[in-house]
C-alpha positions as CSV (number, residue, x, y, z in Angstrom):
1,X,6.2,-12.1,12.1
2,X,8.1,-10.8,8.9
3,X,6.7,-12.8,6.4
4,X,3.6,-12.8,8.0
5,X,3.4,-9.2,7.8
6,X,4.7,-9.3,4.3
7,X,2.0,-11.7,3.3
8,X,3.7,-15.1,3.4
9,X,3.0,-18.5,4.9
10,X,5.9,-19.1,7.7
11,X,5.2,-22.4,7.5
12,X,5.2,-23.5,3.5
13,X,7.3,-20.4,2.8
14,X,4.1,-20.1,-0.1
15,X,3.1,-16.8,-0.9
16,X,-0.9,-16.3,0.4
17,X,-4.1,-15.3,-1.4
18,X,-5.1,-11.4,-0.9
19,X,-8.4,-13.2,0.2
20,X,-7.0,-14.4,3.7
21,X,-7.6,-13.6,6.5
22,X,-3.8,-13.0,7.7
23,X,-3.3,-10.9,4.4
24,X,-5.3,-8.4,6.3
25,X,-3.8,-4.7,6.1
26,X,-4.3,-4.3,9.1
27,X,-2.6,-7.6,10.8
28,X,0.2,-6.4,8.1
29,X,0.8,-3.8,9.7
30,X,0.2,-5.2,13.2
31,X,2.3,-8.2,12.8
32,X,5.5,-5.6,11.4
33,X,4.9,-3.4,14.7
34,X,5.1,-6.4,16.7
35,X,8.0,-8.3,14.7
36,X,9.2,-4.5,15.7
37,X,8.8,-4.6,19.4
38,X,10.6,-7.9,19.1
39,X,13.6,-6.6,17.3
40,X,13.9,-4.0,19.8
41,X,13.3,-6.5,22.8
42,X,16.3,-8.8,21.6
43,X,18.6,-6.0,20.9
44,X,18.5,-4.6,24.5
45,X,17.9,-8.2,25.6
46,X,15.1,-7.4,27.5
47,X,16.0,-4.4,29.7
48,X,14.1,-1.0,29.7
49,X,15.5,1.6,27.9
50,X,15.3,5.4,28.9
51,X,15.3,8.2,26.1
52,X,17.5,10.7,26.5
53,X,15.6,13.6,27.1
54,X,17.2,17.4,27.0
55,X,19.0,18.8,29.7
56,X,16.7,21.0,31.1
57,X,18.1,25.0,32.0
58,X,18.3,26.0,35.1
59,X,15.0,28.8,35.9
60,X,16.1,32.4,36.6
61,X,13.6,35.4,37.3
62,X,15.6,39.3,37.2
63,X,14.0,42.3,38.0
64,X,12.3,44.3,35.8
């Protein structure tokens, strides 16, 4: 997906013409969100992952 995304053949290893299709800006940048994903999918081999969010305050109302 990388050297898709960064305009090369995977195949040949052969750099490709600005005229192809799969030079396309916007499979570039596709193709590096999806090599992306993947990256992120091997690291936590395939498990969900939960962001942390912040630890929410506890709500208090006074009299006033």
């Amino acid at each position: 997906m990388e050297q898709l995304a960064n305009g090369i053949d995977p195949i040949s290893g052969v750099e490709m013409p600005d005229d192809t299709v799969l030079n396309n800006m916007r499979l570039s940048r596709c193709f590096f969100y999806v090599a992306d994903v993947l990256r992120q999918t091997i690291y936590t081999e395939g498990k969900p992952t939960k962001e942390s969010k912040p630890k929410k305050l506890p709500f208090h109302m006074t009299e006033n």
